[in-house]
C-alpha positions in Angstrom: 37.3 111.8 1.7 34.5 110.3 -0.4 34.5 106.3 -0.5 33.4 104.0 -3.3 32.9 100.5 -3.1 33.0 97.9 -5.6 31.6 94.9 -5.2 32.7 92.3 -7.7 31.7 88.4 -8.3 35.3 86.3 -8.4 38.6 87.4 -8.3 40.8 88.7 -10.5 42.9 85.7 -12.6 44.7 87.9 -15.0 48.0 89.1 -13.6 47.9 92.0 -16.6 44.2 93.1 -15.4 45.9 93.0 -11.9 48.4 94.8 -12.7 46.1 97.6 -14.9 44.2 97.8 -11.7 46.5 98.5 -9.2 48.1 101.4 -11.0 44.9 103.1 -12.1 44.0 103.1 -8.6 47.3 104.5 -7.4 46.6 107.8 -9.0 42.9 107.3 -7.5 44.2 109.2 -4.4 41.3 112.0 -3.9 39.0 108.3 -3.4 38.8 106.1 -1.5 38.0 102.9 -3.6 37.4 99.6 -1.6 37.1 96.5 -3.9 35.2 93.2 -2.5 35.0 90.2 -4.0 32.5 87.6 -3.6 32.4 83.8 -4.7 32.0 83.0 -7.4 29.5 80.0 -8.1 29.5 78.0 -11.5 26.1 78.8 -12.8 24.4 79.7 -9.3 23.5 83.4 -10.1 21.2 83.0 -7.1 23.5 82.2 -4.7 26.1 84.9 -6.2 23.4 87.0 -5.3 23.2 85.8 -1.8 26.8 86.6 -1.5 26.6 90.1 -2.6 23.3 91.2 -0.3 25.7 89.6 2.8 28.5 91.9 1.9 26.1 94.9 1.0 24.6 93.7 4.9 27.9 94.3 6.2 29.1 97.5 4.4 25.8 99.0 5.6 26.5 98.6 9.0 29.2 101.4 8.3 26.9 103.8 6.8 23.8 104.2 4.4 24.7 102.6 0.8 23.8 103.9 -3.2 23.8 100.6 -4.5 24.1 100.6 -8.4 24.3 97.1 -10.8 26.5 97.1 -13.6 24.3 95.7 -16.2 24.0 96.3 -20.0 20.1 97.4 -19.2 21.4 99.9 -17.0 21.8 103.7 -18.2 24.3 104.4 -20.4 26.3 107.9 -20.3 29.5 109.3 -21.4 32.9 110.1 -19.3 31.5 113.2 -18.7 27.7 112.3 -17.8 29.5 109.8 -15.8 31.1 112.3 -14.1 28.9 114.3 -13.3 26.3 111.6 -11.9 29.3 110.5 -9.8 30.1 113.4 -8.0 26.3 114.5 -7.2 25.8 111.1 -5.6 29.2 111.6 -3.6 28.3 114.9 -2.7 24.8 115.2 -2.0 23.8 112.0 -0.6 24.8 110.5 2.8 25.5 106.9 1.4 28.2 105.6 -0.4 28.2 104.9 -3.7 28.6 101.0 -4.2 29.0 99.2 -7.7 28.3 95.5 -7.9 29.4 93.6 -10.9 27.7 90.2 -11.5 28.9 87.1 -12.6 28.2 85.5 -15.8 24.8 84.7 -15.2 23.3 88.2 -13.9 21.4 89.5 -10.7 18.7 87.6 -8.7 15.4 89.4 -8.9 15.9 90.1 -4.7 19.5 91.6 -5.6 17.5 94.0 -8.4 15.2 95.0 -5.8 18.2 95.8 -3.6 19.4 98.7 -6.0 18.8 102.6 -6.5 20.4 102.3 -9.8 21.7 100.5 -12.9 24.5 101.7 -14.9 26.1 100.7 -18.3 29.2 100.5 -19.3 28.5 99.6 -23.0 25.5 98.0 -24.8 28.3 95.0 -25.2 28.5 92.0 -22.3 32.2 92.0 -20.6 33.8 89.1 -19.2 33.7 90.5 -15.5 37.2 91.2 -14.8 37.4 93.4 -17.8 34.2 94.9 -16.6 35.8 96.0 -13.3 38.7 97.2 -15.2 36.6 99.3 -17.8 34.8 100.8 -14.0 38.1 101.6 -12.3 39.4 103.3 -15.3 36.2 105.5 -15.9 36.0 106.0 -11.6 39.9 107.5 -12.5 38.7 109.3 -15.9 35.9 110.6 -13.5 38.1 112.1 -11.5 40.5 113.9 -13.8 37.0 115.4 -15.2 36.1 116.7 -12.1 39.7 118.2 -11.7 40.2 119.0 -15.3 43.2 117.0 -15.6 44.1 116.8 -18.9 43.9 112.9 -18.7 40.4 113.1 -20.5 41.2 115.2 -23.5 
């Protein structure tokens, strides 16, 4: 089974996101999705990043990583581009594909360094929480692409 991680600055506050969450990655079965959370630190991007490189440290030990930041100057695609880029990385690299959502104040330039890749979700800035939402929910739509679920119409 292919993994996914995401790893994601803070936790989640909202009970609604929460909830939003957890069922979309019910039906995420033919995944495995592991979600980390790091501290969050009050305008300290630097340390946020410190945090992150620690856990991508750790989730390296188990295996070569495809780390990608979320960032509105990352590559922007549709469901279906998404798709697509998805699945080859799943399937034709050894490593695991591993999102990392920032805090409000953005990526240290050792953190940039650290990734393969930059994805967007929208030209628009999220409040993180809905940011790992909106990824969840397109990891899900991914899937039903990839199966032709009728989900993504």
């Amino acid at each position: 089974m292919h993994q996914i991680n995401i790893i994601s600055v803070g936790k989640l506050k909202n009970s609604s996101i929460q909830k939003v969450e957890e069922s979309i990655l019910k039906r995420c079965s033919s995944l495995k999705i592991e979600i980390i959370e790091t501290k969050a630190y009050a305008e300290d991007f630097e340390k946020e990043s410190d945090e992150i490189l620690k856990k991508l440290k750790d989730l390296s030990k188990k295996g070569a990583l495809y780390p990608v930041l979320l960032t509105e100057k990352g590559k922007l695609r549709d469901s279906n581009e998404l798709s697509k880029w998805i699945y080859e990385i799943l399937e034709t690299k050894n490593e695991k594909l591993t999102f990392i959502i920032s805090g409000a104040y953005g990526f240290s330039q050792r953190l940039i360094k650290e990734a393969k890749d930059k994805l967007s979700l929208s030209p628009l800035t999220f409040p993180h929480e809905w940011a790992r939402l909106l990824l969840v929910e397109q990891i899900y739509r991914s899937i039903t692409i990839k199966t032709n679920h009728p989900y993504h119409k």
